[in-house]
Each structure stands twice: as C-alpha cells, then as structure tokens.
C-alpha positions in Angstrom: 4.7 47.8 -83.4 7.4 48.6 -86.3 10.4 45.7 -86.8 13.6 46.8 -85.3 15.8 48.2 -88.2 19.8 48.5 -88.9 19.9 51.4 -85.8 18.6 48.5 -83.3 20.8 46.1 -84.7 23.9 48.6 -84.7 23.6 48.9 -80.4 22.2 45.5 -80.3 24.5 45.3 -76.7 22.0 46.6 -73.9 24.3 48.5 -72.5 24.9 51.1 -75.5 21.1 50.7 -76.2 19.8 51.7 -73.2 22.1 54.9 -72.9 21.7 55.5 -76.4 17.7 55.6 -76.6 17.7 57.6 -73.2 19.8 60.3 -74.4 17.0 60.0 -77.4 14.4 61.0 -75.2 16.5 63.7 -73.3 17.3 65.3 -76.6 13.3 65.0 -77.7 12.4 67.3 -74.1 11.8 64.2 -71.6 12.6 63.9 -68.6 14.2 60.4 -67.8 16.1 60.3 -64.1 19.1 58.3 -63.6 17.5 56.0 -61.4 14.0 55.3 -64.5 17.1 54.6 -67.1 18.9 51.8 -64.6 15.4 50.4 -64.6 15.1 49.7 -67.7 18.5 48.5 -68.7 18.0 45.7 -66.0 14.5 45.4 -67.9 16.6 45.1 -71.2 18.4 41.9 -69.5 15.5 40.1 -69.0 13.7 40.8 -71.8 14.3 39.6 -75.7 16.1 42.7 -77.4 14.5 41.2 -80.8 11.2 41.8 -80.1 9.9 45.5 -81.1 7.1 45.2 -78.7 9.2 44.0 -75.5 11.7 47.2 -76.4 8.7 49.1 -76.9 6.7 48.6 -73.4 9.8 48.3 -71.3 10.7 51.6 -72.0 7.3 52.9 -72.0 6.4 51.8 -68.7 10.3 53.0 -67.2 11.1 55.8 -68.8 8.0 58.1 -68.9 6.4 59.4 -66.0 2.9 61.8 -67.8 0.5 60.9 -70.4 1.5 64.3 -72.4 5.2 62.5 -73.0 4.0 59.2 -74.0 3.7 60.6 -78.2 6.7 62.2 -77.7 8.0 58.3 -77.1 6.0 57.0 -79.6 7.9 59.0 -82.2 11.0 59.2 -81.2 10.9 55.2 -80.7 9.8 55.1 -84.0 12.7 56.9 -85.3 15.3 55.6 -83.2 15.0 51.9 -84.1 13.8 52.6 -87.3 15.9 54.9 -88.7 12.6 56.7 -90.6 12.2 60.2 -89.7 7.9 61.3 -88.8 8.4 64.3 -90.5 9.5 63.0 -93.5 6.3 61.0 -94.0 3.4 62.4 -95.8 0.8 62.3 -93.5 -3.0 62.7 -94.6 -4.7 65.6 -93.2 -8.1 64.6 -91.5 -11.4 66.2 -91.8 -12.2 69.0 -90.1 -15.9 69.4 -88.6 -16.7 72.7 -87.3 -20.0 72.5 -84.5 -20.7 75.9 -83.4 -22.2 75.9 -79.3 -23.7 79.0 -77.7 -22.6 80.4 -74.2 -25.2 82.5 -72.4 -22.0 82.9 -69.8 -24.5 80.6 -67.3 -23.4 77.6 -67.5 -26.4 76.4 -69.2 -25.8 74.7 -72.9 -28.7 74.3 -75.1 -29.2 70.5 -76.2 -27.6 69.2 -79.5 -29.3 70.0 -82.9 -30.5 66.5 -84.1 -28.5 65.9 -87.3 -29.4 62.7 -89.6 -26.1 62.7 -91.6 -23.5 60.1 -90.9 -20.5 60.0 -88.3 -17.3 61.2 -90.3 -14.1 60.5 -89.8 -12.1 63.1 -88.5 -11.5 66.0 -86.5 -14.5 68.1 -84.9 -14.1 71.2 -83.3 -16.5 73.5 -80.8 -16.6 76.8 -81.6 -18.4 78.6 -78.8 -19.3 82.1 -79.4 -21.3 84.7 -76.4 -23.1 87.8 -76.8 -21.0 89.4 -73.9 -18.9 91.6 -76.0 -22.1 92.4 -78.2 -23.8 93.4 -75.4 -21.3 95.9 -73.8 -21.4 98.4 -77.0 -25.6 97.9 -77.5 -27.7 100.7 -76.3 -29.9 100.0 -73.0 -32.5 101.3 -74.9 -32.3 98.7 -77.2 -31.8 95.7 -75.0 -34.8 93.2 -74.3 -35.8 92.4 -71.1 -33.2 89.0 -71.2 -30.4 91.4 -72.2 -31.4 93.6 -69.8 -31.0 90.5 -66.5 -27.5 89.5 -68.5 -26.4 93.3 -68.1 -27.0 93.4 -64.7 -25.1 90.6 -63.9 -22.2 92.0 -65.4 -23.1 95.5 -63.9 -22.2 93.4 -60.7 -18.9 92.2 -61.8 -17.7 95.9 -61.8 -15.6 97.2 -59.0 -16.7 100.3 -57.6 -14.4 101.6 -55.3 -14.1 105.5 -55.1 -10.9 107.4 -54.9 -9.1 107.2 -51.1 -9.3 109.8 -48.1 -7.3 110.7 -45.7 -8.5 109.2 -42.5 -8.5 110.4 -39.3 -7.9 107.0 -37.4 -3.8 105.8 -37.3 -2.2 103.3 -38.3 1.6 102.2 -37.8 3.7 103.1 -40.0 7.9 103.2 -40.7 9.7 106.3 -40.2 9.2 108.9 -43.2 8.9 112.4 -43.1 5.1 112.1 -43.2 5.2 110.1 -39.8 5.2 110.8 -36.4 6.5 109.3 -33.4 4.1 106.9 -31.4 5.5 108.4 -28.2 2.5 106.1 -26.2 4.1 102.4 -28.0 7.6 104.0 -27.7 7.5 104.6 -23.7 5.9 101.3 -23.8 8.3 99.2 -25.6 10.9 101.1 -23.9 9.8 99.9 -20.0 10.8 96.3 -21.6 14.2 97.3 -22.3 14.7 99.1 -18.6 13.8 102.4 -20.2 16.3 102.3 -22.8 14.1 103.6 -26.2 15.7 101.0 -28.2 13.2 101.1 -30.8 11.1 104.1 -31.5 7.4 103.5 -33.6 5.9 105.5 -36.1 1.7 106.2 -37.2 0.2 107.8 -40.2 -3.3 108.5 -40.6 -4.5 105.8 -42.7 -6.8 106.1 -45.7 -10.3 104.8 -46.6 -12.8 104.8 -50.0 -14.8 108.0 -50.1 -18.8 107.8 -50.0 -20.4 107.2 -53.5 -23.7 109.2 -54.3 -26.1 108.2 -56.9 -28.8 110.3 -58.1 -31.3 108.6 -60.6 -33.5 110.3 -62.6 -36.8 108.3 -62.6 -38.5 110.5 -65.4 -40.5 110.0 -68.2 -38.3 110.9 -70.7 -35.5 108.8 -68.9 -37.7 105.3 -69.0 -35.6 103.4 -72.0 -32.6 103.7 -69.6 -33.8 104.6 -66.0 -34.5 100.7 -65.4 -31.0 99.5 -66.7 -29.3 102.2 -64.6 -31.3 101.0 -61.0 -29.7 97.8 -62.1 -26.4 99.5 -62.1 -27.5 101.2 -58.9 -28.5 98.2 -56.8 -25.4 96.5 -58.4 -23.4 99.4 -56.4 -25.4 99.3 -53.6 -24.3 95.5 -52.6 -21.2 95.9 -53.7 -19.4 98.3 -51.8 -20.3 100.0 -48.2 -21.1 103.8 -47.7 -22.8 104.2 -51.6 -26.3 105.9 -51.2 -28.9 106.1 -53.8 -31.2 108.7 -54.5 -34.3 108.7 -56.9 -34.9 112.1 -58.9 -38.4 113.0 -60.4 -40.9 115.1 -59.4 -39.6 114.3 -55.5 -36.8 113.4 -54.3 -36.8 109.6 -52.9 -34.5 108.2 -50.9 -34.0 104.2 -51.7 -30.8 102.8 -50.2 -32.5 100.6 -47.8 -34.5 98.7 -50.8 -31.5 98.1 -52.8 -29.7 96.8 -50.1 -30.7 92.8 -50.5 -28.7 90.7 -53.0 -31.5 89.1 -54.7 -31.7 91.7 -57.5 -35.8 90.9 -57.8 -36.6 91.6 -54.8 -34.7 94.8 -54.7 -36.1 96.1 -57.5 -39.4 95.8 -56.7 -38.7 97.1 -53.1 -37.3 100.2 -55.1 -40.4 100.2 -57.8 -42.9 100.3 -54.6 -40.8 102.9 -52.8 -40.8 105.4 -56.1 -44.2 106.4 -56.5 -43.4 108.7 -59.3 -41.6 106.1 -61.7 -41.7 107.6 -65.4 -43.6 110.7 -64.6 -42.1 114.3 -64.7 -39.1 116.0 -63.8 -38.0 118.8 -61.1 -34.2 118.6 -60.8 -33.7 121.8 -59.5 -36.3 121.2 -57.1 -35.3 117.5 -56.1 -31.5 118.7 -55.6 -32.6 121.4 -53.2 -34.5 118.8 -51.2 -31.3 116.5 -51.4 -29.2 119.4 -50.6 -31.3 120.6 -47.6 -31.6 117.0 -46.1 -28.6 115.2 -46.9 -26.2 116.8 -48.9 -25.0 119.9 -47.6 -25.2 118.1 -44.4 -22.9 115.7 -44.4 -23.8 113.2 -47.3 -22.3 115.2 -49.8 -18.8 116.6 -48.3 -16.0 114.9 -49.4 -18.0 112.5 -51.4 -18.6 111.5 -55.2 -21.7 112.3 -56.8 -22.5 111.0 -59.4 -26.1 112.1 -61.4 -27.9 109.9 -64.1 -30.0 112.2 -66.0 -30.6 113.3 -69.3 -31.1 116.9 -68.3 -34.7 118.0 -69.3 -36.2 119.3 -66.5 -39.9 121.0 -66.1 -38.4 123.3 -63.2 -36.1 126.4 -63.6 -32.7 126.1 -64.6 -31.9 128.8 -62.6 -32.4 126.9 -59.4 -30.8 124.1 -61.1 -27.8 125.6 -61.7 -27.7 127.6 -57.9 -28.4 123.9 -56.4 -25.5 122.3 -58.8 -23.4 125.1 -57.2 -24.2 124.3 -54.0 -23.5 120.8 -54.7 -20.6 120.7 -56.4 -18.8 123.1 -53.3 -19.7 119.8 -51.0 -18.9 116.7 -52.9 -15.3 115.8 -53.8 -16.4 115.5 -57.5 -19.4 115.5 -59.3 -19.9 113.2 -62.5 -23.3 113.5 -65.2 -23.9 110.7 -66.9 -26.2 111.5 -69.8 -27.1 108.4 -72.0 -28.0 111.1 -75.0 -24.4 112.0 -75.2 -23.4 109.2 -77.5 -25.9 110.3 -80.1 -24.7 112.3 -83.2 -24.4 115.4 -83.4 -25.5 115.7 -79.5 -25.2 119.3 -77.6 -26.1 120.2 -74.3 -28.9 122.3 -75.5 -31.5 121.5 -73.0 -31.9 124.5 -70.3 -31.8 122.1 -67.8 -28.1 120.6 -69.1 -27.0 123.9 -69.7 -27.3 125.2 -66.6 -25.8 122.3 -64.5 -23.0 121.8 -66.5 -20.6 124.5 -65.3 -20.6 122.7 -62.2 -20.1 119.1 -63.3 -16.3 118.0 -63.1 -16.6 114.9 -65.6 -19.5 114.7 -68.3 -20.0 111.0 -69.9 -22.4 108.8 -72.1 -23.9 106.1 -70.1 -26.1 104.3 -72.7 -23.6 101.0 -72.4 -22.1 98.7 -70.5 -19.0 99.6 -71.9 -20.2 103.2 -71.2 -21.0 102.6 -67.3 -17.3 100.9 -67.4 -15.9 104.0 -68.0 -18.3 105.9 -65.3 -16.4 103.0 -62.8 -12.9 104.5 -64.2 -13.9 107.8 -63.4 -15.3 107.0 -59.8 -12.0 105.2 -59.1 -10.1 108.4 -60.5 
C-alpha cells in the first residue's frame, strides 16, 4: 500500500478528504451515491487517517459497488494520495504467448498439446480459428465425408422461407383502401351499443409462404454433388412446412415422406432405399413429364417455387425437355436451376439438355457451395 504523500497531508481534515477523493472517483467514471460517500466519511472518523491501508480499504469496501471499478480505484487512489500520475510511469510490457485452439463449431475442444518448456511469465492468449468460412467457398465436390456432415449442419441453419401469397382466409385489419368492412363483427359490436355502429371493423385477406419444389437430379454424372444437395434437401424438408422433394433420374421418385425425420441418418438412408436409381442415368424430359402429369400441373406446381438441381445432361430429347419446362414454368410462380458446373471457367450452357430448358428458367445459379446454396435461399425468399 503506497505512504500517504503531501496531497493526503494537504486535506488531512476528513471532511475535505472524503469529498475531495469522491469527486476523484466521479471524475475517473464511478459511480459513488450520496448515501456510499456519508459511509465512508463516518468510516474516516473512526479510522486512523495516517494509515495508507485503513484509507485504502475503507474506501474500497464503501465506495465501489462491481469488480470491473475496483482498478479504476486502485489507480486513481494511487494518484490522489500520492500525487504520482500511472501514466507517467514506465511500465514493462509483459510477454505475450500466443496458443492457437481449434473450433469444429461443436463444442468439442481437442486436448492440450503436451509441451515440456517452462511456465513464463506473462500474458497468454487463445487464438481459436474454424474452418466455417473455409468451408462455405469449397466445392462439394471436394469436401470429405466430415466436411460433408459439417455442411449439412449449416445447410440447416438456413431459412428457407418462400416469397408470400395472397391468402384466401381473412384476417382483421384497420381501415385502408385495401379493406373491407366486417359487416358480420360490425352488426355485432353494434347490438352492444343498442344498435348504434359505434365502431366499424375491417379484414384483409392475409398472406402465407408459397410451396417450395425441389427436384434433384440423382444421376451419374451429378454424384460429386447429388449427395451434398439431399443434405440441403432434407435440411428444407424439416425446416419449413409445404416444401416437397422430388428425385430426378431415369424415374421420377417422389421422397418427401423419407426426409421428413430430423435425424439426418436416418433420413438419408430412408431416401437412399427409396431411390433405386441413385447415380445411374438421366431422362429429364421424361421425369418432368411424369412430375408434370402427377403432381405438377395438378396442383403441386401452381403458384409455387420450383427449384431444379441438375447439371443438365440428359440421355432423353431436349425437345421434350424444353416442351415439359414450358409446361412447367406456366404453373409454378418461379422456376430456379441450380447447376453446380456454372462456377467453372469458361462455363456455357452447351449441353442440349441446358439449352433447351433454359428459356424457361427465371433465375439460373451455381450451386457447388455453401455460400452458393446461400444465395439459392436469397432467391427463394425473393
């Protein structure tokens, strides 16, 4: 504890120190209430003013009230009875030890490298560094299996809610010009007030999230990223009502109800059992015939987004491709391609497949990240 100085000396009457040294502490950004400064000037009276440490813990124990203010105290006690400014002091600056941690974003830290040199003095500091950010720009088809299981649990961290409807159900409302009058509340609120219509109410049709489509292409050619994208697909699935998947190869495979459980294992293997043609060939045109026959042109499809992850290349002809994309793209509010090959250089829709589908495809995007499938959740939400 320092030895009170000339400063102490100079208000040596307990009166002038004790409003003295608060007004210190106000000036330094604490907090002292009337009430904590009376305290300690009747501590002052009963302690000995000569003593550094008495001065010291009397006002520490009256006059601050959170552990972040008591160096704040310590410094400006320092200075007040001492008359010797902190700053002023040359301080030595400590070593700095720099540990670096992993964080697989689980939780989960791996145990502490042994290390046979001796404890330092000093400062150490945890850098912790993830492979989050790393992974959103690498390409699925480059991900092992591990990166694959993180991707898919941050595929299920995005929100995919499709753009808003018009709904026919109502909902009350304040008078606009795009109200109308409740005439059924109306009457009834006006019966309370001995048919007086006091207070008139209003409905508008409220709105709701329009039905998400998602068509997978399950094809050979599609294998380095059709197993990333059914993680995507089940992430959808669970995470939002009235999405329906679809699983395009050489038939057309409905698998909605397998992707429906939250444990991501079992629904993938419900899907893997239900897709019998997993990495074989390709009919798109004939697939999206059978989708639009069944379920599309029927009802599935109106109004709704549609959203196709494919790579184009199909075995069938493009011609009934592109006459099923048509018929398509008349139902469904808006139909997005995702095509992971559209991030490499120098790529063209050259395929006959492509070619043909793409006059009738509102929004064309890559889809080979997770930054890529982040913008595919922009563009449902558009």
């Amino acid at each position: 504890m320092p030895e009170l100085g000339p400063h102490q000396q100079a208000v040596a009457d307990p009166d002038r120190l004790a409003v003295s040294f608060v007004r210190a502490l106000r000036d330094a950004g604490i907090t002292v209430p009337v009430g904590n400064a009376i305290t300690y000037y009747h501590a002052l009276g009963e302690l000995d003013v000569d003593r550094g440490s008495s001065l010291y813990w009397a006002g520490r124990a009256t006059l601050t009230r959170k552990p972040e203010e008591i160096p704040v105290y310590n410094r400006v006690f320092t200075e007040f009875f001492t008359g010797i400014r902190l700053a002023d002091l040359a301080i030595p600056t400590p070593p700095v030890e720099v540990h670096l941690a992993f964080d697989d974003d689980e939780g989960d830290e791996p145990p502490p490298a042994e290390d046979d040199t001796p404890e330092r003095d000093g400062i150490t500091l945890q850098v912790r560094f993830s492979n989050a950010e790393t992974l959103r720009e690498k390409d699925f088809a480059m991900c092992s299996t591990d990166e694959l299981d993180e991707a898919r649990r941050l595929m299920s961290e995005l929100r995919l809610f499709g753009a808003k409807r018009r709904s026919r159900r109502w909902r009350k409302a304040k008078g606009s010009a795009t109200t109308r009058l409740d005439l059924r509340r109306t009457v009834r609120d006006a019966l309370r007030a001995s048919g007086e219509p006091i207070r008139r109410s209003y409905v508008t049709h409220g709105e709701r999230h329009r039905r998400l489509v998602l068509l997978l292409d399950v094809s050979g050619s599609m294998e380095p990223y059709s197993r990333a994208f059914l993680r995507f697909v089940h992430a959808a699935v669970v995470g939002r009502t009235k999405v329906e998947a679809f699983a395009l190869g050489t038939r057309l495979t409905r698998m909605t109800r397998e992707l429906q459980t939250h444990d991501p294992d079992a629904a993938l293997n419900r899907a893997a059992k239900a897709v019998v043609d997993f990495s074989g060939g390709t009919r798109l045109g004939d697939t999206l015939r059978v989708f639009n026959n069944q379920w599309g042109v029927r009802g599935m499809a109106r109004g709704a987004i549609v959203v196709i992850l494919s790579d184009g290349w199909d075995r069938g002809d493009p011609k009934e491709l592109g006459e099923e994309m048509r018929r398509l793209s008349r139902a469904a509010f808006r139909v997005i391609w995702v095509n992971p090959l559209k991030a490499s250089p120098g790529y063209a829709p050259l395929a006959q497949g492509m070619a043909a589908a793409l006059p009738y495809v509102d929004v064309f995007i890559e889809g080979h990240s997770l930054a890529s499938l982040e913008e595919l959740a922009k563009e449902i939400a558009a």
